[in-house]
N, C-alpha and C positions, 0 to 999 in steps of 0.2 A: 714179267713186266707188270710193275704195279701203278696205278693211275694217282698222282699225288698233289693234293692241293695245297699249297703252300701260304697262306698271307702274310699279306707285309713283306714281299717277297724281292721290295726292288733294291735294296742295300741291306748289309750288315746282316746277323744273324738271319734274316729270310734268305737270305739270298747265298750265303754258305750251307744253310739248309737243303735249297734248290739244288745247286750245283753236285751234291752228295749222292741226291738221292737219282739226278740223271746219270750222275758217272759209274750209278750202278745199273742205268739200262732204264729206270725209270721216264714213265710218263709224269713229265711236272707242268702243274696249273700254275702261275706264277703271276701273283695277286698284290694290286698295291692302290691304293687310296689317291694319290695326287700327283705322285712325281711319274712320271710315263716314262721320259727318257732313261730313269736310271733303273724302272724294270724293263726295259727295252732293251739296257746294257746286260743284265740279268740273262732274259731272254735267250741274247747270243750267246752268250759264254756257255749257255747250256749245250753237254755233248747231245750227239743222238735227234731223234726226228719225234714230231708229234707233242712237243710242247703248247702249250697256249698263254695266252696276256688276257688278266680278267680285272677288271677296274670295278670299283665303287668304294663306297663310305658306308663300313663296318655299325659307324654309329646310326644309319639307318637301319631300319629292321627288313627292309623288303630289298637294299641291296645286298643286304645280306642270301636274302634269299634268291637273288637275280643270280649270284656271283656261284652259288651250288650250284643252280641249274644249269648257268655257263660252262661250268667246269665239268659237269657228266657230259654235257651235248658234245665240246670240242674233245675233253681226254676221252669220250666212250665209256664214260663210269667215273666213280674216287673210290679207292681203297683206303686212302691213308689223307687224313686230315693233320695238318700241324695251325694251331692255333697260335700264330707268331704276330699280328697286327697287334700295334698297342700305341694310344694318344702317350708317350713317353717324358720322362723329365726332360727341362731344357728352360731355362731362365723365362720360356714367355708363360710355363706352366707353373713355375715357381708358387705355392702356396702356403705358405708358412702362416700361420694365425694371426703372428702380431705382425705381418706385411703387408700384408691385401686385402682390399673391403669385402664386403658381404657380398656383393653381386658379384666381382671376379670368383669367391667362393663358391659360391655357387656354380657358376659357367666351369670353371676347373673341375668340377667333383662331378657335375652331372657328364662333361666331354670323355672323361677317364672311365668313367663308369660305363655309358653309353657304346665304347670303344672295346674297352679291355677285359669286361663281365658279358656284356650281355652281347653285344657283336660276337664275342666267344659261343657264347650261348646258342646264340640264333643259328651259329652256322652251325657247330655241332646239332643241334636238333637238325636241320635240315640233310644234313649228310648221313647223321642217322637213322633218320628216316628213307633213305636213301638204300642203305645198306640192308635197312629189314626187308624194305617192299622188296627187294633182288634178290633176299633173299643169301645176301654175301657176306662172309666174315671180314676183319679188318681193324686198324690202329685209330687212335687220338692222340696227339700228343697235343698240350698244354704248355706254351713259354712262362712261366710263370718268373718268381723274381728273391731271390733274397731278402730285398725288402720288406717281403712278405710276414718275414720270421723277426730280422731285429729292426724294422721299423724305419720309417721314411719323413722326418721331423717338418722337412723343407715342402713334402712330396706326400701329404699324407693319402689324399684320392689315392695314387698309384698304389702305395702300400698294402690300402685295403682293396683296391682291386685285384690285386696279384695274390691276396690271401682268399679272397673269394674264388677267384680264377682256382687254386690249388683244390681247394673243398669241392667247387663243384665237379671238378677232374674226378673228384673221388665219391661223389654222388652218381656221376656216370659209368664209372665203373663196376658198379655194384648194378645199376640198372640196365648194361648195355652187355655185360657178359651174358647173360641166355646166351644171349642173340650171335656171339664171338666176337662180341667188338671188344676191342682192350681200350682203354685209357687209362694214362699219366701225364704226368706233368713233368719239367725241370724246370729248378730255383737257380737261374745263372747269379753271380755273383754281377762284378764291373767286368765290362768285355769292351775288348780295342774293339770297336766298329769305329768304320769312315767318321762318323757323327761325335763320335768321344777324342777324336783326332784333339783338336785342339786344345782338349782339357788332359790329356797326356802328356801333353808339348809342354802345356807351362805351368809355371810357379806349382800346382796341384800334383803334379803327376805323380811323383817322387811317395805323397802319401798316399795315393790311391794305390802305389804297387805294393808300398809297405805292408798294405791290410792283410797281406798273405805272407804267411811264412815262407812260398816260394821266392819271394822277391819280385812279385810282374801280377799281371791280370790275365782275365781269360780270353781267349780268342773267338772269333765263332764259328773257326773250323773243329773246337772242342766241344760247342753247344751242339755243331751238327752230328759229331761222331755218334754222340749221348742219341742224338734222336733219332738218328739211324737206326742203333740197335733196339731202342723201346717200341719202334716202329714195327720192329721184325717179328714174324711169329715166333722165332725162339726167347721172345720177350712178353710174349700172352702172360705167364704166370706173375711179372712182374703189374702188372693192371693196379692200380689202386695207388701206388707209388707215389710219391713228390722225391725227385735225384736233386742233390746238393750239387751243385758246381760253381765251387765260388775257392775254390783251393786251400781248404781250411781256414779261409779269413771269417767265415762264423759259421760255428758250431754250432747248433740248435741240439738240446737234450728233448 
C-alpha cells in the first residue's frame, strides 16, 4: 500500500488519477483548490479506507506547504506525488496578444505561472524533502501538456508553463535519483474531461477529434493508466522522461 498525493484531484484527470491508484489498494490524498463538493464526490468513489480531502491554493507557496504536511499527517507518509493542479484554459483565461490589455496579461501569466510552475514546484520540494528526511524511495509524476511542444497561440502562460513544468520534471530527476526518487512527466494531448463537455458537444468537436488519426481524444482513464505505470517502481529507469499522449495528433522530433 502506497501513500499517494494527488492534486487537482476533484474532477477529470485528477480524479481518474485518484480512483487508479485506490483501486489498487492505494492510500490517496485527494487535493483540490476550490470546488469541495466535487472532491467530495472524488473522495467517495474512492475504493478502500484511509483516504483523505486536503484543500488549499497551489498558488500560494505556504498552502502549498500546509497541503504536504496534511497529506503525511492524515495518509501516515507520501510515496508518490502526481503533480496534476493547473490554473487551465477556458475563455476567462483566454490570452491572446491582440485580445487583452496589459494588466489582464499580466494577472493571466503571473496566475498560470504561480499555479502550474511553481505550486509544482513547492510541493515537489516539500514532498521531497519528505522522502530524504525518512529516508524513503518513491515516484513524481508531472501533468504536463502538448502544448508544451507545439504551442498555445490563445493560451501562451499555459504553454510555457507546461514546458517549464516538463524541464523541471527533468531537473529533478537528475537531482532526486541518489536519493531513489524517480520523476516524469506526461504531455496529454485534448482529453474528454467533465470541463471539455461542452466544447465536444458542439460546432468544435468534430475538429478537435480529427487532430488524431484515431478519430477521438484522450480520456483520463488513459492519462491515468500512463501514470500508474510511471508511478511504479518498474518505471524507476524510465525517470527523466516527458510520455506523448495525445494519439499521434503531434509528433514532436
Amino acid at each position: 500500500m502506497r501513500r499517494v498525493l494527488v492534486t487537482g484531484a476533484s474532477r477529470g484527470i485528477g480524479r481518474a488519477v485518484a480512483l487508479a491508484f485506490a483501486e489498487l489498494g492505494d492510500r490517496v490524498g485527494v487535493h483540490y483548490a476550490a470546488n469541495r463538493a466535487d472532491a467530495e464526490e472524488t473522495l467517495r468513489r474512492l475504493p478502500g479506507s484511509g483516504h483523505a480531502l486536503l484543500s488549499g491554493d497551489l498558488g500560494d507557496p505556504q498552502a502549498a506547504q500546509d497541503i504536504v504536511e496534511g497529506a503525511v499527517r492524515t495518509l501516515g507518509g507520501i510515496d508518490v506525488l502526481v503533480n496534476n493542479a493547473a490554473a487551465a484554459p477556458s475563455a476567462d483565461t483566454r490570452h491572446s496578444v491582440t485580445d487583452v490589455s496589459y494588466a489582464d496579461w499580466q494577472r493571466i501569466w503571473h496566475r498560470m505561472v504561480d499555479v502550474n510552475l511553481l505550486g509544482a514546484a513547492n510541493v515537489t520540494y516539500c514532498v521531497a524533502r519528505h522522502l530524504i528526511d525518512r529516508g524513503g524511495t518513491g515516484s513524481i509524476v508531472n501533468i504536463g501538456s502538448r502544448g508544451a511542444f507545439r504551442g498555445e497561440p490563445d493560451f501562451p502562460a499555459y504553454g510555457a508553463s507546461k514546458a517549464a513544468l516538463h524541464a523541471f520534471g527533468q531537473s529533478m530527476a537528475v537531482a532526486l535519483a541518489p536519493h531513489g526518487i524517480a520523476v516524469t512527466s506526461v504531455a496529454p494531448g485534448f482529453v474528454a474531461t467533465e470541463r471539455q463537455a461542452p466544447k465536444m458537444a458542439g460546432p468544435g468537436g468534430e475538429t478537435l477529434r480529427s487532430q488524431s488519426p484515431f478519430g477521438r481524444v484522450g480520456t483520463p482513464e488513459e492519462v491515468a493508466a500512463a501514470v500508474l505505470y510511471l508511478a511504479s517502481p518498474q518505471a524507476a529507469w524510465s525517470s527523466g522522461t516527458v510520455l506523448d499522449l495525445n494519439g499521434a495528433s503531434y509528433l514532436r522530433t
